[in-house]
C-alpha positions in Angstrom: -52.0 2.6 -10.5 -50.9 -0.8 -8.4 -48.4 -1.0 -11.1 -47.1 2.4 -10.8 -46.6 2.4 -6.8 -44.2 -1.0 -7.5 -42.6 0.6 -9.5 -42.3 3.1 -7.2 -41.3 1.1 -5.0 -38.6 -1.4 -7.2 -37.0 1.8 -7.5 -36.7 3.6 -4.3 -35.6 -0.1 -3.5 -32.5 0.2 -5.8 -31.4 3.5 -4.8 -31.8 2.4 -0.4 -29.8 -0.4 -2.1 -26.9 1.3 -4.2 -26.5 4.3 -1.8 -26.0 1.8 1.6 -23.2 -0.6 -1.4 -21.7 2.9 -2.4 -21.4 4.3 0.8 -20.2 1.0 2.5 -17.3 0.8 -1.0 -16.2 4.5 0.7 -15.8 3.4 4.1 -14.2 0.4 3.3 -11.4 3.2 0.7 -11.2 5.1 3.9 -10.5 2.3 6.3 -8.1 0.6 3.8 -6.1 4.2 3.8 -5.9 3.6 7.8 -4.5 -0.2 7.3 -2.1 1.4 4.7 -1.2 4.1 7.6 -1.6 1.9 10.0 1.2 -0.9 8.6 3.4 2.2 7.8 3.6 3.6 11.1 4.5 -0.1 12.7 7.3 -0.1 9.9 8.1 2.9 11.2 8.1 2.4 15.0 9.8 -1.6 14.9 12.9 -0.4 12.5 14.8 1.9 14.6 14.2 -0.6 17.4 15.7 -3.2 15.2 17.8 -1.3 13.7 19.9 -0.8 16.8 20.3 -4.1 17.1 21.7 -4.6 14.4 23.9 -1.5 14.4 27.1 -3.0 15.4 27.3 -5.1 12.9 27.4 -2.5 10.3 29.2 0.1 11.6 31.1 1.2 8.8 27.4 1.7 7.0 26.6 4.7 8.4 24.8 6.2 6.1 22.2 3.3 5.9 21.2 4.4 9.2 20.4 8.1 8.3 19.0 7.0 5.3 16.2 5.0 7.6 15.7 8.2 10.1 14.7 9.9 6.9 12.6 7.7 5.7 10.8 6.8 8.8 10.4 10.5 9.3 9.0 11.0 6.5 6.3 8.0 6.6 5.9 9.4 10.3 4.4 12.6 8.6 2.7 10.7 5.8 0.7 8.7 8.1 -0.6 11.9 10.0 -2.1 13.3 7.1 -3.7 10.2 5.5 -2.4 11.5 2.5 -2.5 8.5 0.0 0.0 10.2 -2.4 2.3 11.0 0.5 1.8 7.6 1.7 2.7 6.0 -1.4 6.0 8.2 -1.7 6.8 7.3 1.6 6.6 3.9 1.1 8.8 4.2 -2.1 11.2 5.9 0.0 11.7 3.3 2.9 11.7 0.6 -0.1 14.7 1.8 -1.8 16.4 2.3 1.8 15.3 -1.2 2.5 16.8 -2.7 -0.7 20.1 -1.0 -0.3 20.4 -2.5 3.6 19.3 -6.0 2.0 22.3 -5.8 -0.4 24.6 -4.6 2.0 23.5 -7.6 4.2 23.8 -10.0 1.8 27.1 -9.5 0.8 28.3 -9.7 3.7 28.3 -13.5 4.8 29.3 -12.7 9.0 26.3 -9.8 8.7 23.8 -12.2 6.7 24.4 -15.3 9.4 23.8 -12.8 12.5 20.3 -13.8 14.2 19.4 -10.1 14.9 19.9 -9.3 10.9 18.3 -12.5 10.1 14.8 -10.8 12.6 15.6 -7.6 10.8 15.4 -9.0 7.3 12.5 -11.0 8.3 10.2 -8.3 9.8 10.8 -6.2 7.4 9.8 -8.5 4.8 6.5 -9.1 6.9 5.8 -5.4 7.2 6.5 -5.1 3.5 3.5 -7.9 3.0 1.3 -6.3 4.9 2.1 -2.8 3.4 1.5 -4.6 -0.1 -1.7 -6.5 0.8 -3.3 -3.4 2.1 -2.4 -1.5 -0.8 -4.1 -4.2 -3.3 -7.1 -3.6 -0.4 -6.8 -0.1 -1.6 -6.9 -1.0 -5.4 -9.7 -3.3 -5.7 -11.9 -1.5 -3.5 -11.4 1.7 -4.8 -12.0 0.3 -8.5 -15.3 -1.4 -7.0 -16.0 1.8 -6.1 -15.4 3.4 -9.2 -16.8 1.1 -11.0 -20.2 1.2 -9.4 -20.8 4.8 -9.9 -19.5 4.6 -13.6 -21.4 1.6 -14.9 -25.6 1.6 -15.6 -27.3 2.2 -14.0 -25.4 3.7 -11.7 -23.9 6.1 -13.3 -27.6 7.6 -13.0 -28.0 7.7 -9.9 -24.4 8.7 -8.6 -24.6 12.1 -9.5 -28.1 12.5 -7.0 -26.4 11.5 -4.2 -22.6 13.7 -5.0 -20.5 10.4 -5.8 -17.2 11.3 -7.5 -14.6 9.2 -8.8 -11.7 8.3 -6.1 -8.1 8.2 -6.7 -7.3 4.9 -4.6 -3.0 4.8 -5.0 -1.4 7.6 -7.4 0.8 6.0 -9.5 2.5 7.6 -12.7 1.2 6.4 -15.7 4.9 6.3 -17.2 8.0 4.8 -16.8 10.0 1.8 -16.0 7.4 0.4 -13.5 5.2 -0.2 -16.5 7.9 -1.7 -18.6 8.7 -5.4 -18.9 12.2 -6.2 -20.4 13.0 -9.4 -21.8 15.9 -10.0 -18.4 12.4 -9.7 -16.3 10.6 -12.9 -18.3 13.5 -15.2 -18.1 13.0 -18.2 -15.5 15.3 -17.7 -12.7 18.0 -20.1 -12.4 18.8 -21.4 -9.2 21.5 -22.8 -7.9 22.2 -24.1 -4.6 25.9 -24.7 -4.9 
């Protein structure tokens, strides 16, 4: 009988103990979601601010500019519905905007040397850090979580208390994102000249 209670016991032990790790792996999907949100919507708010500052150096790149209210709209209405997949395309969106101002800055020497386009560059490359880092936030928490509910034992146990799989970051299981050409494992060659 003793032997049978500590059992008992052991095991109500274990599932106190997985259900508080599971449940504290969800919060911590949900709060990382927020950051993700969260680092989005300062993206959002600090571009057009710097992005007027830098507007009369770039006057005949118009379209640039429309490019970024689109994009900020649309990580505006990402952000409001904690959507991760409309996150993720949002962030894909204001990415390929970004790239195309960074090109159009660096070819231009009298843009590139301005101090306001040198702030610009420079917060947006901090926003894109944080956007990143809160993204692999998303990732490794979400396969913690995923892997705690799949694995013995507690795959057992998941199903008792309604655990389900989570979808972390949608990404397509396909394409050139996946790829790595032979251009992509060369050592870069710098030169300074």
């Amino acid at each position: 009988m003793p032997i049978l209670i500590i059992a008992v016991v052991v095991i109500v032990l274990y599932l106190v103990g997985f259900y508080n790790k599971v449940k504290t792996l969800q919060v911590h999907i949900r709060a990382s979601i927020q950051e993700i949100g969260n680092q989005l919507k300062r993206q959002a708010e600090l571009i057009p601010n710097l992005v007027e500052s830098v507007k009369g150096y770039l006057k005949h790149e118009k379209g640039i500019f429309e490019d970024l209210v689109s994009a900020r709209k649309s990580i505006t209405e990402a952000v409001a519905t904690n959507n991760p997949e409309k996150i993720d395309q949002s962030q894909q969106l204001i990415s390929k905007v970004l790239g195309s101002l960074k090109v159009i800055v660096e070819s231009n020497p009298e843009i590139k040397g301005a101090q306001v386009t040198t702030d610009l560059m420079n917060e947006l490359r901090d926003t894109s850090d944080k956007v990143m880092y809160s993204r692999r936030t998303l990732i490794d928490v979400t396969a913690d979580y995923n892997t705690a509910i799949t694995t013995v034992p507690g795959i057992w146990f998941a199903s008792i208390f309604g655990f389900k799989e989570e979808k972390g970051l949608i990404t397509p299981l396909s394409g050139e994102h996946l790829e790595v050409s032979a251009e992509d494992v060369k050592t870069p060659k710098i030169s300074l000249n």
